[in-house]
Backbone as XML, in Angstrom:
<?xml version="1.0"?>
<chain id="A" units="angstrom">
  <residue number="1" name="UNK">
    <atom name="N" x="0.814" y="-1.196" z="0.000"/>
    <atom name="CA" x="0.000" y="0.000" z="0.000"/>
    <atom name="C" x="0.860" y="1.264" z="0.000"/>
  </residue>
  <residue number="2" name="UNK">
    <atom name="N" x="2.207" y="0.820" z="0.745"/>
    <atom name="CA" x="2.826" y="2.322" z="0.877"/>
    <atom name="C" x="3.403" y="2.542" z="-0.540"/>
  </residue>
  <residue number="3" name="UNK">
    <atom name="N" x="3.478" y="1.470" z="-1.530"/>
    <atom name="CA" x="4.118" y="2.027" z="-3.063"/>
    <atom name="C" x="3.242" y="2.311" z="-3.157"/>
  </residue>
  <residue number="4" name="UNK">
    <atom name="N" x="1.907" y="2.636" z="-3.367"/>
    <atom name="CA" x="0.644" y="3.302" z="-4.248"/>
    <atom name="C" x="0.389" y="5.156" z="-3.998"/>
  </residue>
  <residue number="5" name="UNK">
    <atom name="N" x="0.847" y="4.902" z="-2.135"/>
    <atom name="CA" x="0.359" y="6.421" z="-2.057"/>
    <atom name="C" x="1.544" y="6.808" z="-2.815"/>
  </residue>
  <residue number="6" name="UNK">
    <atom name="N" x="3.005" y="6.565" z="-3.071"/>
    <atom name="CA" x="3.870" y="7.603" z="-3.616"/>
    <atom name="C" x="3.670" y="7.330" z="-4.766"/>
  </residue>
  <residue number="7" name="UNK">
    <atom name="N" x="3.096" y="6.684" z="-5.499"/>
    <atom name="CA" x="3.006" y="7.076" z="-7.250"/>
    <atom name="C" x="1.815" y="8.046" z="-6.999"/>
  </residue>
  <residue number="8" name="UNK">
    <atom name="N" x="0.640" y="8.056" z="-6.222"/>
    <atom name="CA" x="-0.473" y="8.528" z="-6.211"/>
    <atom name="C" x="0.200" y="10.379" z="-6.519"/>
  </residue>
  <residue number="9" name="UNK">
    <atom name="N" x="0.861" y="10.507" z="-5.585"/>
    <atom name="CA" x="1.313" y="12.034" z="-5.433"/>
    <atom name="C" x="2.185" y="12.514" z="-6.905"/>
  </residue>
  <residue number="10" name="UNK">
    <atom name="N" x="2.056" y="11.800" z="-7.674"/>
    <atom name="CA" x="2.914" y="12.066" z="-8.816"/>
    <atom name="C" x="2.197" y="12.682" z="-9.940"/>
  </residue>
  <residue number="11" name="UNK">
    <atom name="N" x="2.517" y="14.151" z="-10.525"/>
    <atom name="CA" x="2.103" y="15.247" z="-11.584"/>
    <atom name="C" x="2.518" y="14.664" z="-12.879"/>
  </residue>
  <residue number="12" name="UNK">
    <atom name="N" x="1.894" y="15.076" z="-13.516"/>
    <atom name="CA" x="1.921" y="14.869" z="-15.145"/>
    <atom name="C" x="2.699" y="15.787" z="-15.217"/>
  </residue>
  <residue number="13" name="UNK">
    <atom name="N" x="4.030" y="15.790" z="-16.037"/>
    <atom name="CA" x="4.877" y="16.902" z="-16.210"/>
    <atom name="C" x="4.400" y="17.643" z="-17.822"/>
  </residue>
  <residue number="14" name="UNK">
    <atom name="N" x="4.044" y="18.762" z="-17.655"/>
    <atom name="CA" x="4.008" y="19.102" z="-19.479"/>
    <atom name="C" x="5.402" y="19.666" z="-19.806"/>
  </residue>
  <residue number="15" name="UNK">
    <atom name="N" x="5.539" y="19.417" z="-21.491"/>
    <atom name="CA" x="6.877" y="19.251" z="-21.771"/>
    <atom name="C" x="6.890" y="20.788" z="-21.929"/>
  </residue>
  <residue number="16" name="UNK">
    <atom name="N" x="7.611" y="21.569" z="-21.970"/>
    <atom name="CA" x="8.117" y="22.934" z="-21.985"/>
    <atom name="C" x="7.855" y="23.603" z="-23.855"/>
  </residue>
  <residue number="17" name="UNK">
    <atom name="N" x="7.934" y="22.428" z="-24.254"/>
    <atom name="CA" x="7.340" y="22.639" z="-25.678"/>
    <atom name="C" x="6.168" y="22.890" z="-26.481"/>
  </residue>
  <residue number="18" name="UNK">
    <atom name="N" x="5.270" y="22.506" z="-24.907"/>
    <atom name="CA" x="3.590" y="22.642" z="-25.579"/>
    <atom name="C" x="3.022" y="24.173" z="-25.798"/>
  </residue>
  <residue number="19" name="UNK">
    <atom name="N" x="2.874" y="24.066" z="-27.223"/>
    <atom name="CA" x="2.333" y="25.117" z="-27.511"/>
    <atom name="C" x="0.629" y="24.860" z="-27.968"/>
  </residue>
  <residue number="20" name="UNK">
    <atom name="N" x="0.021" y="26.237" z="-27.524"/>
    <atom name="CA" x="-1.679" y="25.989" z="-27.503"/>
    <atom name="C" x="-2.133" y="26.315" z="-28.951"/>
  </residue>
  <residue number="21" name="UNK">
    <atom name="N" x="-2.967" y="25.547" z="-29.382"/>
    <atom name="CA" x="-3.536" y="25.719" z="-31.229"/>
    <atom name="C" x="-4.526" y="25.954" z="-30.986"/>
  </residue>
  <residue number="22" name="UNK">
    <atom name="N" x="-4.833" y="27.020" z="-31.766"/>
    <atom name="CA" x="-6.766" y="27.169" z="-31.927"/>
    <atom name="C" x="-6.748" y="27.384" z="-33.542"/>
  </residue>
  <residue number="23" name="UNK">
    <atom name="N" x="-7.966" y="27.337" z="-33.949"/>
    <atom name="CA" x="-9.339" y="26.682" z="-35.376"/>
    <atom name="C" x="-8.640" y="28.040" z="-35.678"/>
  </residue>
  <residue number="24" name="UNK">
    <atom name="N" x="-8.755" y="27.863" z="-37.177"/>
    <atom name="CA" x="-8.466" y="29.225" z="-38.184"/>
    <atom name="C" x="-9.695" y="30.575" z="-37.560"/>
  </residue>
  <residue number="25" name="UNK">
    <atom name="N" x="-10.767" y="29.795" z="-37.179"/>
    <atom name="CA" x="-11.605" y="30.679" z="-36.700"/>
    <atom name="C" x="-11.635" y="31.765" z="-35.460"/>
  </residue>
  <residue number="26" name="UNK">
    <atom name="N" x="-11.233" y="31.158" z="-34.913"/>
    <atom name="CA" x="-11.051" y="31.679" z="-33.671"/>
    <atom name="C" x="-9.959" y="32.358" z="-33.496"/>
  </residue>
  <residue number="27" name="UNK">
    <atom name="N" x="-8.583" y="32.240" z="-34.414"/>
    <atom name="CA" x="-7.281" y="33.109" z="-34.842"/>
    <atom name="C" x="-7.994" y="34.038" z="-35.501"/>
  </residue>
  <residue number="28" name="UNK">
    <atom name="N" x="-9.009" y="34.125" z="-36.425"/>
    <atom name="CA" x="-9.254" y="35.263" z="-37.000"/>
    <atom name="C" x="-9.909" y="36.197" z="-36.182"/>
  </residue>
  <residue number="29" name="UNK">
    <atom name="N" x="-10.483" y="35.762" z="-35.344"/>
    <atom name="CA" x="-11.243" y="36.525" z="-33.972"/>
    <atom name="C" x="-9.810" y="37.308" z="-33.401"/>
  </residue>
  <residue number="30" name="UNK">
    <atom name="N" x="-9.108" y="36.181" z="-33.364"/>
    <atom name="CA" x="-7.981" y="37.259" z="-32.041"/>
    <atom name="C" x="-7.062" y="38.116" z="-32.818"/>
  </residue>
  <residue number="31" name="UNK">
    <atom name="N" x="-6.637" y="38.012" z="-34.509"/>
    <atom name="CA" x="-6.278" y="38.687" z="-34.578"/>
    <atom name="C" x="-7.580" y="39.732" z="-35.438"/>
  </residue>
  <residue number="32" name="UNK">
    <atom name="N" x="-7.997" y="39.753" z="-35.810"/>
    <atom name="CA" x="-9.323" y="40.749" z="-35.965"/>
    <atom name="C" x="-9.179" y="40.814" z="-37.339"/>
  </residue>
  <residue number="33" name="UNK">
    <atom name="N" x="-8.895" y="39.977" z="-38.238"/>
    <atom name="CA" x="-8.944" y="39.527" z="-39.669"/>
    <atom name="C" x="-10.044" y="39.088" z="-40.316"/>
  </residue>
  <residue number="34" name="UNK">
    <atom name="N" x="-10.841" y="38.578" z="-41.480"/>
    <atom name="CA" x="-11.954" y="38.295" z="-42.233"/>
    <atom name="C" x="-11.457" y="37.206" z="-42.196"/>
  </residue>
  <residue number="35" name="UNK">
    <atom name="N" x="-11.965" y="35.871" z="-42.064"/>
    <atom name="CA" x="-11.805" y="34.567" z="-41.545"/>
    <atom name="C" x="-11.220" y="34.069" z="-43.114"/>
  </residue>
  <residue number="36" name="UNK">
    <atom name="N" x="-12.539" y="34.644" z="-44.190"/>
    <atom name="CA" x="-11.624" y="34.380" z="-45.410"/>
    <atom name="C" x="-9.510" y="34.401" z="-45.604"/>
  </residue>
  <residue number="37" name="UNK">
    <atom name="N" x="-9.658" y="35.784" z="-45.077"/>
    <atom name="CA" x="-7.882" y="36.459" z="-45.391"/>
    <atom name="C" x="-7.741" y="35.420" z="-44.486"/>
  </residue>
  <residue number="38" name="UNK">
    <atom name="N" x="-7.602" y="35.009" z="-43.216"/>
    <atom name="CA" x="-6.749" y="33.848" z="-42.827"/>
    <atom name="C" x="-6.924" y="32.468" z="-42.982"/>
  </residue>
  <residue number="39" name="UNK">
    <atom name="N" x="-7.549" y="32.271" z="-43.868"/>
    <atom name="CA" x="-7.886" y="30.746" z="-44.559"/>
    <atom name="C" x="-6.726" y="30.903" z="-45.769"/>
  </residue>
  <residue number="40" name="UNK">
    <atom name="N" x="-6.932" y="32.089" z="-46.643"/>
    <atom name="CA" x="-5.924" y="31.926" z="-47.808"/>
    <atom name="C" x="-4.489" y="31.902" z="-47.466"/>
  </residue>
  <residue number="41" name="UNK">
    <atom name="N" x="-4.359" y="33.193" z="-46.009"/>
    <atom name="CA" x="-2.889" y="32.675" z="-45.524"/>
    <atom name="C" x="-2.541" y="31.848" z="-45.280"/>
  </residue>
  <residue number="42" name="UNK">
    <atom name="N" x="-3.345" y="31.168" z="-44.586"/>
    <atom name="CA" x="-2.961" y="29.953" z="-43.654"/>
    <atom name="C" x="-2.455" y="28.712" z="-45.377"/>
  </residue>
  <residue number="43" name="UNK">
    <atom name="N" x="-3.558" y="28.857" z="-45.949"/>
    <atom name="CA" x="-3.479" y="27.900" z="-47.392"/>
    <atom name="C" x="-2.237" y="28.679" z="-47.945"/>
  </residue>
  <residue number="44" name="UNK">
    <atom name="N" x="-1.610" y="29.617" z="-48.105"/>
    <atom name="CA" x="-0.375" y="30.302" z="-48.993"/>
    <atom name="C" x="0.632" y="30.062" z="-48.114"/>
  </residue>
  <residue number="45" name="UNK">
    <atom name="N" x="0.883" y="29.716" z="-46.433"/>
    <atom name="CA" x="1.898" y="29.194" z="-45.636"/>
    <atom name="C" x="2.331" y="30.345" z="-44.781"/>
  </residue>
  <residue number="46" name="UNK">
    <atom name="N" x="1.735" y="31.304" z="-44.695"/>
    <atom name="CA" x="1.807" y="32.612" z="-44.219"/>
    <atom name="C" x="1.752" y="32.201" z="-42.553"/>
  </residue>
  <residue number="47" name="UNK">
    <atom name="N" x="0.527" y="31.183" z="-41.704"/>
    <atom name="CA" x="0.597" y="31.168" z="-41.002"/>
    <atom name="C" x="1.134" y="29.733" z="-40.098"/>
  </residue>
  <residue number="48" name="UNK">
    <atom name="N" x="1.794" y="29.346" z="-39.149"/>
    <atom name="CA" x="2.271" y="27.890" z="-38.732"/>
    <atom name="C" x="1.394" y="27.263" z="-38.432"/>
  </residue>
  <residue number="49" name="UNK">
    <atom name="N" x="0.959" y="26.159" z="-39.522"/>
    <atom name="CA" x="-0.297" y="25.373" z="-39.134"/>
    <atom name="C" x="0.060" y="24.069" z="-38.977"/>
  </residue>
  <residue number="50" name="UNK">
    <atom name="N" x="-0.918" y="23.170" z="-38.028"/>
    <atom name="CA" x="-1.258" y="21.679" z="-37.609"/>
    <atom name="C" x="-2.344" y="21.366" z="-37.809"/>
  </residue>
  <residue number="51" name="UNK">
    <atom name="N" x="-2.176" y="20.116" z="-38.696"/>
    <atom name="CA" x="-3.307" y="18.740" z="-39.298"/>
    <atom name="C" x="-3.663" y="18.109" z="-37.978"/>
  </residue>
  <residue number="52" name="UNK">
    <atom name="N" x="-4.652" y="18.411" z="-37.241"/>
    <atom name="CA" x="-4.829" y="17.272" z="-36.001"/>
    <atom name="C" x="-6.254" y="16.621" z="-36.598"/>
  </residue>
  <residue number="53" name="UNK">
    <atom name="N" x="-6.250" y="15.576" z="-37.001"/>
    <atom name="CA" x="-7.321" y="14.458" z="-37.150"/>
    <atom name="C" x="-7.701" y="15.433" z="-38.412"/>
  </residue>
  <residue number="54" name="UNK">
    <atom name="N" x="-8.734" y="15.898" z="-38.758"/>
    <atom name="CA" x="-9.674" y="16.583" z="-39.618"/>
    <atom name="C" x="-9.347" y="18.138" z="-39.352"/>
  </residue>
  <residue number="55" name="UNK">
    <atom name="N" x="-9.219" y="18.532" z="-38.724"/>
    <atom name="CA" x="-8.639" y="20.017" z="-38.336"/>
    <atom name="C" x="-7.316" y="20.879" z="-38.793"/>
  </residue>
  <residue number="56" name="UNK">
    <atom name="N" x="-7.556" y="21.497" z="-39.227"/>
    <atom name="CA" x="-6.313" y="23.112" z="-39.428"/>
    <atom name="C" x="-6.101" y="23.804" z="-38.130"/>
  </residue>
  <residue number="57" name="UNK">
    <atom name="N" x="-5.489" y="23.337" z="-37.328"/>
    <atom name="CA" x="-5.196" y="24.514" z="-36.194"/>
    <atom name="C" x="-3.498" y="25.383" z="-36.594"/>
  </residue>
  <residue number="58" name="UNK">
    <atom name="N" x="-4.121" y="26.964" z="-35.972"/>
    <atom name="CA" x="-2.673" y="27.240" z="-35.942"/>
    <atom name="C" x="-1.567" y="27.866" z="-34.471"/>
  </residue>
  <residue number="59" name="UNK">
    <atom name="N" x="-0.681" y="27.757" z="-34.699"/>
    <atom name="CA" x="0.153" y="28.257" z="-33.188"/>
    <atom name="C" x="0.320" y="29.549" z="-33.314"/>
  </residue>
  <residue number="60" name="UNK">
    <atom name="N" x="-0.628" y="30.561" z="-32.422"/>
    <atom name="CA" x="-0.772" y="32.009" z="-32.600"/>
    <atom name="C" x="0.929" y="31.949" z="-32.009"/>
  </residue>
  <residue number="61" name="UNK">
    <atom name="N" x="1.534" y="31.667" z="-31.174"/>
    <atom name="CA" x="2.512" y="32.290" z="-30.182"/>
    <atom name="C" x="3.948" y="31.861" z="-31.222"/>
  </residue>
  <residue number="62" name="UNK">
    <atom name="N" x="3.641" y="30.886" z="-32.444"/>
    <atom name="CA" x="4.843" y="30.769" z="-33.357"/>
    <atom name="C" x="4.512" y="31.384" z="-34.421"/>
  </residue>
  <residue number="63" name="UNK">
    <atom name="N" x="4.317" y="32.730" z="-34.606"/>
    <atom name="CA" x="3.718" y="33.898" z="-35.170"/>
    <atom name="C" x="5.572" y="34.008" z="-36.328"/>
  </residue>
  <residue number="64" name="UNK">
    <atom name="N" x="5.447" y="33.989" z="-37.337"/>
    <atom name="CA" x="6.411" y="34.483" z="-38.175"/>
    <atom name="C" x="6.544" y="36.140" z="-38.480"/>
  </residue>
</chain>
């Protein structure tokens, strides 16, 4: 029993690398763009995008 409580107390470490993605949509919200203009960027490579399953997300904070 006493090995269980000390794994119990143990954190998920996040890696220092995780960066947060949001929907082309919701980038066009934050940066205050016509959802169109950041669909064609994002499609011309203008902005750093990720394929997750069915999705286009992009990393506002790896901003070129």
């Amino acid at each position: 029993m006493a090995a269980m409580s000390e794994t119990s107390n143990v954190v998920p470490h996040l890696s220092a690398a995780y960066t947060p993605l949001v929907t082309r949509e919701r980038f066009a919200e934050l940066v205050g763009l016509p959802f169109g203009v950041v669909e064609s960027q994002c499609d011309k490579g203008y902005w750093p995008t990720y394929k997750v399953g069915k999705y286009s997300l992009i990393a506002p904070s790896q901003r070129r």
